[in-house]
PDB file as gemmi writes it, atoms N, CA and C in Angstrom:
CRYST1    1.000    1.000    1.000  90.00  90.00  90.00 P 1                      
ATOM      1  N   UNK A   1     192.312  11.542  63.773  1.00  0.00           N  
ATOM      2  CA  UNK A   1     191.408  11.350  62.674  1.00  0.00           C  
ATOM      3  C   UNK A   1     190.348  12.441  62.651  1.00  0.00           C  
ATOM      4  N   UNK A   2     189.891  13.149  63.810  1.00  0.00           N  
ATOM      5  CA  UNK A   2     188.986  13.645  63.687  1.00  0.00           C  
ATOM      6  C   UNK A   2     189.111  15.178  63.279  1.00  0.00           C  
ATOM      7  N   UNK A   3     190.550  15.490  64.034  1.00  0.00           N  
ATOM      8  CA  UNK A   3     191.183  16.501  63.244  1.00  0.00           C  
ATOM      9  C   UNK A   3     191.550  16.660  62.060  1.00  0.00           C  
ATOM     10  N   UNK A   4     191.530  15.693  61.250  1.00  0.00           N  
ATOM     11  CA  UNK A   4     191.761  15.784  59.950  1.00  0.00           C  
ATOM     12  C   UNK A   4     190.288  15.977  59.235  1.00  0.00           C  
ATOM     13  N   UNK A   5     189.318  15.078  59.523  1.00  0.00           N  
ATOM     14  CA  UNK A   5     187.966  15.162  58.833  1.00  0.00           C  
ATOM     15  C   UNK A   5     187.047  16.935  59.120  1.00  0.00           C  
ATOM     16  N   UNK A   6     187.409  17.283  60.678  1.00  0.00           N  
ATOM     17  CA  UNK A   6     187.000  18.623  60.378  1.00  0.00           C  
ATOM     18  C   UNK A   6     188.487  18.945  61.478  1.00  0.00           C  
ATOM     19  N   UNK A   7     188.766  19.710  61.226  1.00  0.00           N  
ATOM     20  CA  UNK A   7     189.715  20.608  62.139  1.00  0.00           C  
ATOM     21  C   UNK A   7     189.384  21.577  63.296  1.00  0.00           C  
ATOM     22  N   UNK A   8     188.004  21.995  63.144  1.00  0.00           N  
ATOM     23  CA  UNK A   8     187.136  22.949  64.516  1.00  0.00           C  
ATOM     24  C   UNK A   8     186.289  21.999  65.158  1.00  0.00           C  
ATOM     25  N   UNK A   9     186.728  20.824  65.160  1.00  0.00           N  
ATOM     26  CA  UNK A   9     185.663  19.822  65.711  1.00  0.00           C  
ATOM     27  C   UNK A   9     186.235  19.638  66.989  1.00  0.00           C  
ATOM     28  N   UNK A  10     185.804  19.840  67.930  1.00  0.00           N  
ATOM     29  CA  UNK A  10     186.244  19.400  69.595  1.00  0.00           C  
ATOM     30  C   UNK A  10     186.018  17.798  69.562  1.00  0.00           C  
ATOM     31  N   UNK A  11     187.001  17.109  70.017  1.00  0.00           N  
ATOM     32  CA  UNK A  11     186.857  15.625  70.714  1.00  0.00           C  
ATOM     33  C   UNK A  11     185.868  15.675  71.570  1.00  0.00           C  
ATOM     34  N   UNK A  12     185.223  14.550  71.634  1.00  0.00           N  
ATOM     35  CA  UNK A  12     184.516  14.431  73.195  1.00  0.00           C  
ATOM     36  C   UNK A  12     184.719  14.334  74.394  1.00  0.00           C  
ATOM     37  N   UNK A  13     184.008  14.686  75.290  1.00  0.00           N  
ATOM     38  CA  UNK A  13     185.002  15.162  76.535  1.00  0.00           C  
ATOM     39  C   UNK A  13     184.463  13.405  77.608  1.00  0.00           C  
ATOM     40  N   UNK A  14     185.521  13.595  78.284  1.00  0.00           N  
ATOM     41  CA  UNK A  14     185.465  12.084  78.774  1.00  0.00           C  
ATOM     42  C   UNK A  14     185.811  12.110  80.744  1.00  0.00           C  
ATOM     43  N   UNK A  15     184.792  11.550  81.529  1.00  0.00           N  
ATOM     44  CA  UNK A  15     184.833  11.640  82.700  1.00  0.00           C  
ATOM     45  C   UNK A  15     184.927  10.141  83.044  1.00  0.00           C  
ATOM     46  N   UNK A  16     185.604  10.684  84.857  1.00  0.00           N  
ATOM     47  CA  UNK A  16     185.866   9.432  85.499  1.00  0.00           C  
ATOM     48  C   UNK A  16     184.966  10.011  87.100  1.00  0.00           C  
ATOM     49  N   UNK A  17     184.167   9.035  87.247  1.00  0.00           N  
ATOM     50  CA  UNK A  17     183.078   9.273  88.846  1.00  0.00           C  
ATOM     51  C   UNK A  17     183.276   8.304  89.394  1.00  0.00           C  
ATOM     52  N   UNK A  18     183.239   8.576  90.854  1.00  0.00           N  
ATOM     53  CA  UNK A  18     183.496   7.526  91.925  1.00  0.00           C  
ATOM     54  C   UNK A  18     182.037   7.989  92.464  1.00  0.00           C  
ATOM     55  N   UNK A  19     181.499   6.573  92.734  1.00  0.00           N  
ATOM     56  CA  UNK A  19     180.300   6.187  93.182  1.00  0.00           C  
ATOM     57  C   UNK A  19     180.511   5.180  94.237  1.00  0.00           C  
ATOM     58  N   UNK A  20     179.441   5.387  94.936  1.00  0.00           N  
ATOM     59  CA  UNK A  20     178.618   3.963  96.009  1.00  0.00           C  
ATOM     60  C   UNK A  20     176.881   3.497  95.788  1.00  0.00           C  
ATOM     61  N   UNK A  21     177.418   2.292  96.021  1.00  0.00           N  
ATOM     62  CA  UNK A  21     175.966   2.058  95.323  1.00  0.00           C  
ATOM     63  C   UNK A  21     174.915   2.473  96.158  1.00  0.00           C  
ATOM     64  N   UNK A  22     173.748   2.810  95.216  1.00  0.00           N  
ATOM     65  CA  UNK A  22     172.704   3.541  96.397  1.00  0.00           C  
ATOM     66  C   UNK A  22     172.621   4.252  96.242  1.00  0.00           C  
ATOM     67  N   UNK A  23     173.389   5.185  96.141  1.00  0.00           N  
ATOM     68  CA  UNK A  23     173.521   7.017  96.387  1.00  0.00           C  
ATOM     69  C   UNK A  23     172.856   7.365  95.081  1.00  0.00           C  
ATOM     70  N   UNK A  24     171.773   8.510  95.871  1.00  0.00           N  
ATOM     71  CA  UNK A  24     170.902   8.962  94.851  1.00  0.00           C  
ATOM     72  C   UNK A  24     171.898  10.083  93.888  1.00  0.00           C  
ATOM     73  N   UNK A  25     172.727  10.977  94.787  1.00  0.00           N  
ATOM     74  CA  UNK A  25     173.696  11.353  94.201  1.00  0.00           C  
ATOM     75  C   UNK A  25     174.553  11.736  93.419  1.00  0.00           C  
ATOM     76  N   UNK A  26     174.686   9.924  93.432  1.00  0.00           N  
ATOM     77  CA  UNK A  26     175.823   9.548  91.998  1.00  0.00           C  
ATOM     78  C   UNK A  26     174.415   9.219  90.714  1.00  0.00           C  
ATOM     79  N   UNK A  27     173.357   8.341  91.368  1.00  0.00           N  
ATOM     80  CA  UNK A  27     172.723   8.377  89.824  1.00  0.00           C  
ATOM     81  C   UNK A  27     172.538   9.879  89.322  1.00  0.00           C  
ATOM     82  N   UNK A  28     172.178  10.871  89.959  1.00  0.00           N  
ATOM     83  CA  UNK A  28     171.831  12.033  89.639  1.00  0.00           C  
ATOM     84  C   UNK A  28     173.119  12.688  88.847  1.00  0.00           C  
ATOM     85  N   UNK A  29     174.456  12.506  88.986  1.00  0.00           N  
ATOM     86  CA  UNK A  29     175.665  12.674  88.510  1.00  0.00           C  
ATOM     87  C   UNK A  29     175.410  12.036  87.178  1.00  0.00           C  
ATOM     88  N   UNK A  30     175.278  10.764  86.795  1.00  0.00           N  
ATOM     89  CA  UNK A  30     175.560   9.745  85.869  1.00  0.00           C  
ATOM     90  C   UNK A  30     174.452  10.447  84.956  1.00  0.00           C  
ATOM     91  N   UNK A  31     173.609  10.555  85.163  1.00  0.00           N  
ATOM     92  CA  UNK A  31     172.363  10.866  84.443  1.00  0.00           C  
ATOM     93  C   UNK A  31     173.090  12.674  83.622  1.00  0.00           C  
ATOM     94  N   UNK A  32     173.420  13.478  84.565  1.00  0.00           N  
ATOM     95  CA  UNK A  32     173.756  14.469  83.871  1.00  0.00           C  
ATOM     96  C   UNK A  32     175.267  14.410  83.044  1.00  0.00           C  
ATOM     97  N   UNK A  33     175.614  13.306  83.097  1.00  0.00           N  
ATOM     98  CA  UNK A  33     177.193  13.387  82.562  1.00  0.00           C  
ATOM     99  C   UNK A  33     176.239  12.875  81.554  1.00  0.00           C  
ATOM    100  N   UNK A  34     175.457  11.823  81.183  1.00  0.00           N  
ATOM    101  CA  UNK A  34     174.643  11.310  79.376  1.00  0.00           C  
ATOM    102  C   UNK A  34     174.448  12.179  79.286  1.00  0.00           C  
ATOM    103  N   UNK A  35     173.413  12.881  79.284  1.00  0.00           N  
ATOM    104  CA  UNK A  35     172.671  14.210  79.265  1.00  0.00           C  
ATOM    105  C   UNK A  35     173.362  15.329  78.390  1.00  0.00           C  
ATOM    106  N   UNK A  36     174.657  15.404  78.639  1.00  0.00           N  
ATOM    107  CA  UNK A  36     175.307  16.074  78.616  1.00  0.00           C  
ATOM    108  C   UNK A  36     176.507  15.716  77.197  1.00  0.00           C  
ATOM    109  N   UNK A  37     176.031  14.120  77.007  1.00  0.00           N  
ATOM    110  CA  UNK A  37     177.138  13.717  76.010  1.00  0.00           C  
ATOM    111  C   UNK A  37     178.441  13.630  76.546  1.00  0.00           C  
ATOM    112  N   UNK A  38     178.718  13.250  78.081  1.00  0.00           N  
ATOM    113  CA  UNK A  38     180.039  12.971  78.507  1.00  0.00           C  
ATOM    114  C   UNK A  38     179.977  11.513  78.675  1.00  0.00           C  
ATOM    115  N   UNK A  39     181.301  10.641  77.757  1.00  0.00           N  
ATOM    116  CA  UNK A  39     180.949   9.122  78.353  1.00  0.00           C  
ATOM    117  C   UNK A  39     182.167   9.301  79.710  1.00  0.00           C  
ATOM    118  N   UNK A  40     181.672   8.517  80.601  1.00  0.00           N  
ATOM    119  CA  UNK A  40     182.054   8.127  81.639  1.00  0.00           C  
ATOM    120  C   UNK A  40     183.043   6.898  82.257  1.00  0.00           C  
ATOM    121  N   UNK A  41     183.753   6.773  82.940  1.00  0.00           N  
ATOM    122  CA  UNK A  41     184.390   5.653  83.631  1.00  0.00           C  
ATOM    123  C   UNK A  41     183.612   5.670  84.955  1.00  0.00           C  
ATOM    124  N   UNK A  42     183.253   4.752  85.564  1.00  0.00           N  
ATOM    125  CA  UNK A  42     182.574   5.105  86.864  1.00  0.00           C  
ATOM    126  C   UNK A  42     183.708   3.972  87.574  1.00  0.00           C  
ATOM    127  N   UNK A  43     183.803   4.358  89.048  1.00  0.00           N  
ATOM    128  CA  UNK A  43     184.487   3.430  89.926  1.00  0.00           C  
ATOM    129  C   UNK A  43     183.959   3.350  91.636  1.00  0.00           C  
ATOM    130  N   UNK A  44     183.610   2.427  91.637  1.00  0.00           N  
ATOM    131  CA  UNK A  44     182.397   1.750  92.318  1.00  0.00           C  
ATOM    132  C   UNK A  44     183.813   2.086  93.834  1.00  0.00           C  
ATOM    133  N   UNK A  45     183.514   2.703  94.870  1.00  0.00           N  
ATOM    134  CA  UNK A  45     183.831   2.652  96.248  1.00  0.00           C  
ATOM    135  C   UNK A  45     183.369   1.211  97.066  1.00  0.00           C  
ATOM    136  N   UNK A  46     183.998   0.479  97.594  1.00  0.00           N  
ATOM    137  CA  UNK A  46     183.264  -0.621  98.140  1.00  0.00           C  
ATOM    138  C   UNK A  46     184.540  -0.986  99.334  1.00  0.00           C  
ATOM    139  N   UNK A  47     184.507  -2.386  99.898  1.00  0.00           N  
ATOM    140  CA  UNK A  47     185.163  -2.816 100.871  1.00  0.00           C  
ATOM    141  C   UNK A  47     186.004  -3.997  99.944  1.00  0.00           C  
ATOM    142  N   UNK A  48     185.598  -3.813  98.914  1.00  0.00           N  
ATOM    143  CA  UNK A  48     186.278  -5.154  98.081  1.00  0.00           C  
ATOM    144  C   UNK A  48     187.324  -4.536  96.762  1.00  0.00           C  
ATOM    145  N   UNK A  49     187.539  -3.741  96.679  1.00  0.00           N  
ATOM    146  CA  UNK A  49     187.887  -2.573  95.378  1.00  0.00           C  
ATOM    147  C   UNK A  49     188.653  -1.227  96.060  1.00  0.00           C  
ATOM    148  N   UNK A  50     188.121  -0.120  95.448  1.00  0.00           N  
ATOM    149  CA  UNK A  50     188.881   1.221  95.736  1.00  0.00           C  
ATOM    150  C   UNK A  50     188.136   1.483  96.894  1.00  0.00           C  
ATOM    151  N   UNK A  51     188.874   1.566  97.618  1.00  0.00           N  
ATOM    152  CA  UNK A  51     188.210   2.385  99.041  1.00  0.00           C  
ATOM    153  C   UNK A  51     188.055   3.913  99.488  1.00  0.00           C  
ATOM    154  N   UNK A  52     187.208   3.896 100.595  1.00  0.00           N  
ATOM    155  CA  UNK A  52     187.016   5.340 100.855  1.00  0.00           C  
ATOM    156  C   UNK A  52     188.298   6.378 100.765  1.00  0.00           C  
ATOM    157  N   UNK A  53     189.633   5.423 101.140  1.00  0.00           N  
ATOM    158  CA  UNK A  53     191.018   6.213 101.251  1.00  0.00           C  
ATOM    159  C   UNK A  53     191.226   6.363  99.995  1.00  0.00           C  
ATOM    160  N   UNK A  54     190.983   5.144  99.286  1.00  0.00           N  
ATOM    161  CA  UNK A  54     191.806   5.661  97.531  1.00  0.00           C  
ATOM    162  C   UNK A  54     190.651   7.215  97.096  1.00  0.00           C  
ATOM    163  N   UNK A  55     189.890   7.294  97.659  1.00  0.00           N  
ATOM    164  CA  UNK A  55     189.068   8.858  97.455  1.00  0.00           C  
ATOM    165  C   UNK A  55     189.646   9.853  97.612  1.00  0.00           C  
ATOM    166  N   UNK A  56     189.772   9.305  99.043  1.00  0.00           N  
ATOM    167  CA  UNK A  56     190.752  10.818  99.656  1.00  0.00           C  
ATOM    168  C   UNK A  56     192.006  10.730  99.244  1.00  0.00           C  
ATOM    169  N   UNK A  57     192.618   9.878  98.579  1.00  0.00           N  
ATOM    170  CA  UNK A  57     193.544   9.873  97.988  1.00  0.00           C  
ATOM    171  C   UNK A  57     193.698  11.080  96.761  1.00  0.00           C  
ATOM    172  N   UNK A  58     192.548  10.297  96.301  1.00  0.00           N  
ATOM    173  CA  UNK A  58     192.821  11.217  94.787  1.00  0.00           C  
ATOM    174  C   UNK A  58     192.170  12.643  95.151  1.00  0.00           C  
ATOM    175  N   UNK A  59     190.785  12.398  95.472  1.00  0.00           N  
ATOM    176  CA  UNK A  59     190.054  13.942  95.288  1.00  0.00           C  
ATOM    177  C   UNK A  59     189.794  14.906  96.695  1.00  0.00           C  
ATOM    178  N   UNK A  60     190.570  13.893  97.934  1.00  0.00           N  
ATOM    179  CA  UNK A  60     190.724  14.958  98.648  1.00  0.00           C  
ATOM    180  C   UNK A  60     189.515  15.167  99.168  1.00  0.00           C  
ATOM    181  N   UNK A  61     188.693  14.155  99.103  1.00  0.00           N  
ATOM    182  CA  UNK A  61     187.271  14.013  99.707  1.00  0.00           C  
ATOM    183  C   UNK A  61     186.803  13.015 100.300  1.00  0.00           C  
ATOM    184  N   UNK A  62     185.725  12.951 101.127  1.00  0.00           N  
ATOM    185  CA  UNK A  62     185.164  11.794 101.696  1.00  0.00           C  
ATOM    186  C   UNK A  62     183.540  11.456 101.211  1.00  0.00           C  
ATOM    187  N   UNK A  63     183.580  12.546 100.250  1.00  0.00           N  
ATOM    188  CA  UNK A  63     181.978  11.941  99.640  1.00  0.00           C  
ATOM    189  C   UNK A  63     181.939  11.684  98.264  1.00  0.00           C  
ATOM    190  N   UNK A  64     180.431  11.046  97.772  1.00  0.00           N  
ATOM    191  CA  UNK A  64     180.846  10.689  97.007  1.00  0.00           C  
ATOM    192  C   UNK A  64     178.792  11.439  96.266  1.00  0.00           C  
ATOM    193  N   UNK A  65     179.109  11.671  95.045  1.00  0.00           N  
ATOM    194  CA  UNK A  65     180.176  11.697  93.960  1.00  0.00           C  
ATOM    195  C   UNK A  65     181.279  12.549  93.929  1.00  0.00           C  
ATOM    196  N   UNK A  66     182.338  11.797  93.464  1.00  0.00           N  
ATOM    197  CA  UNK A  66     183.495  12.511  93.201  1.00  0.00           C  
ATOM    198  C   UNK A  66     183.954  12.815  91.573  1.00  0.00           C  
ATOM    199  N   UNK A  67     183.532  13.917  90.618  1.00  0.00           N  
ATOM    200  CA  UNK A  67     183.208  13.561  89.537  1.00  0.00           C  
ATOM    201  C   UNK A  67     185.544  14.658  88.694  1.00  0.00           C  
ATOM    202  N   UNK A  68     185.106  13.620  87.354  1.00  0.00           N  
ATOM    203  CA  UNK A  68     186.778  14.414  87.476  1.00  0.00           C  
ATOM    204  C   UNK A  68     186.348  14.133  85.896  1.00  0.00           C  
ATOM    205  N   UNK A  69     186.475  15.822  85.171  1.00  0.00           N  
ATOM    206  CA  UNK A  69     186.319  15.601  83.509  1.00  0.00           C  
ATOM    207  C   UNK A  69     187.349  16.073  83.158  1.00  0.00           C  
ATOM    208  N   UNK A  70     188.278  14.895  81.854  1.00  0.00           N  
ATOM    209  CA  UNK A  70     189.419  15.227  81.382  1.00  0.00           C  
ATOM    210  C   UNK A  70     190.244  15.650  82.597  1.00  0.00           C  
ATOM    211  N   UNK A  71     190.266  14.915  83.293  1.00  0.00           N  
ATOM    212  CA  UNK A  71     191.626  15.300  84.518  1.00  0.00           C  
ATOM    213  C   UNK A  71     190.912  16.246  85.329  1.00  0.00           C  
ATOM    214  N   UNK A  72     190.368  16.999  85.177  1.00  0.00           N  
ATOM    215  CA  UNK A  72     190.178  17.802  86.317  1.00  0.00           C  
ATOM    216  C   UNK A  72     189.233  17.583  87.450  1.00  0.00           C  
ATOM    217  N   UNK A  73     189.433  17.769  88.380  1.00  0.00           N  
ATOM    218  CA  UNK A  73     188.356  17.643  89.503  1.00  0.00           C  
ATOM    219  C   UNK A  73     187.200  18.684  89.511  1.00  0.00           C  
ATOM    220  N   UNK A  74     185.952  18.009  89.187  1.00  0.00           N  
ATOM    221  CA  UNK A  74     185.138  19.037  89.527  1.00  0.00           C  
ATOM    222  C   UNK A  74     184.600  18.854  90.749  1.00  0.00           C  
ATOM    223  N   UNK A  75     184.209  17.598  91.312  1.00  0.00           N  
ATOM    224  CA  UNK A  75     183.362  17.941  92.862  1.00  0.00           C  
ATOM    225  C   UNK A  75     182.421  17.065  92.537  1.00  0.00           C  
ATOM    226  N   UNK A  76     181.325  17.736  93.433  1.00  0.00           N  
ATOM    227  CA  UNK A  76     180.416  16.457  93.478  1.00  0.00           C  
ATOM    228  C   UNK A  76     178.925  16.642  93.058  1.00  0.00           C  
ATOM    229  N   UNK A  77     177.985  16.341  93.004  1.00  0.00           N  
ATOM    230  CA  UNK A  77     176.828  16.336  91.646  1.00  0.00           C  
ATOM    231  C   UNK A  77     176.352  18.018  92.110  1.00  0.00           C  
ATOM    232  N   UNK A  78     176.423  18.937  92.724  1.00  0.00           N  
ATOM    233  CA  UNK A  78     175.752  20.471  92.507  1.00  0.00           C  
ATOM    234  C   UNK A  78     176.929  21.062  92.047  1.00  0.00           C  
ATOM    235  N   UNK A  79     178.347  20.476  92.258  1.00  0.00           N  
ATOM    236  CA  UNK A  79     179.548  20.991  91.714  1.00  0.00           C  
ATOM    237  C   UNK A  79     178.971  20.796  90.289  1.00  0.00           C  
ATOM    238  N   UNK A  80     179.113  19.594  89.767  1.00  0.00           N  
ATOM    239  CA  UNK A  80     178.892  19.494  88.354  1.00  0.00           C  
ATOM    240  C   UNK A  80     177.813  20.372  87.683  1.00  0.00           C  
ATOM    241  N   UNK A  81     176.823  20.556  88.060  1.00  0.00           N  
ATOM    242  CA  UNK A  81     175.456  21.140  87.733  1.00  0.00           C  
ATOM    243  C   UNK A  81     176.120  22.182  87.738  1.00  0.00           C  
ATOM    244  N   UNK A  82     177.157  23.141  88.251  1.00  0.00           N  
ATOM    245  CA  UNK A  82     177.264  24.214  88.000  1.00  0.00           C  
ATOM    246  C   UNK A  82     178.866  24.307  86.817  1.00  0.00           C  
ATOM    247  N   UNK A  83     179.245  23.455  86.793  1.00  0.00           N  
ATOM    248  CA  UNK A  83     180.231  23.072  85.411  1.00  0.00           C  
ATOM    249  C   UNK A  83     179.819  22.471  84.291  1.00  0.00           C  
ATOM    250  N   UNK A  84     178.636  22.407  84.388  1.00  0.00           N  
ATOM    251  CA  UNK A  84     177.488  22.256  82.948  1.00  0.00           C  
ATOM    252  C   UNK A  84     176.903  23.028  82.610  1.00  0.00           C  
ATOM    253  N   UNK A  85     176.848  23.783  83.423  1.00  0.00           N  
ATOM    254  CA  UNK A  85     175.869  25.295  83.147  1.00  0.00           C  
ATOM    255  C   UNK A  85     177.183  26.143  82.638  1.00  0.00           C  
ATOM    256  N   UNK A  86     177.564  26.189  82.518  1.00  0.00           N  
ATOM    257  CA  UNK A  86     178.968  27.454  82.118  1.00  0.00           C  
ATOM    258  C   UNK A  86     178.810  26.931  80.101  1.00  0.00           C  
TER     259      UNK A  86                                                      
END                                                                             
């Protein structure tokens, strides 16, 4: 639809962050993904849900934030700060 109403119009770009609660971190992540006009999926790390392994599963990391826009892995909140700045 949106390609039809303008055709040079970019979609919005859409992220998925793995967080723990607490971590100044991840709010500092979350805050620059609004900021920024990225909506987000967030997925909470816990002992009851996705665990530290489903992390290292996906991103190959053990910290967190683990931030991933449109599929890609960017890293974690100074990663991002420097994939917002570009």
């Amino acid at each position: 639809m949106l390609n039809y109403i303008n055709s040079e119009a970019k979609p919005p770009r859409v992220a998925t962050i793995f967080t723990k609660p607490g971590c100044p971190f991840c709010a500092k992540a979350k805050v620059l993904l609004e900021a920024n006009g990225i909506s987000f999926e967030e997925i909470t790390i816990s002992n009851h849900g996705p665990s530290s392994k489903t992390l290292r599963a996906v991103a190959q990391a053990d910290t967190v934030p683990q931030v991933f826009v449109e599929g890609e892995h960017i890293g974690g909140c100074d990663d991002l700060e420097v994939f917002l700045s570009k």
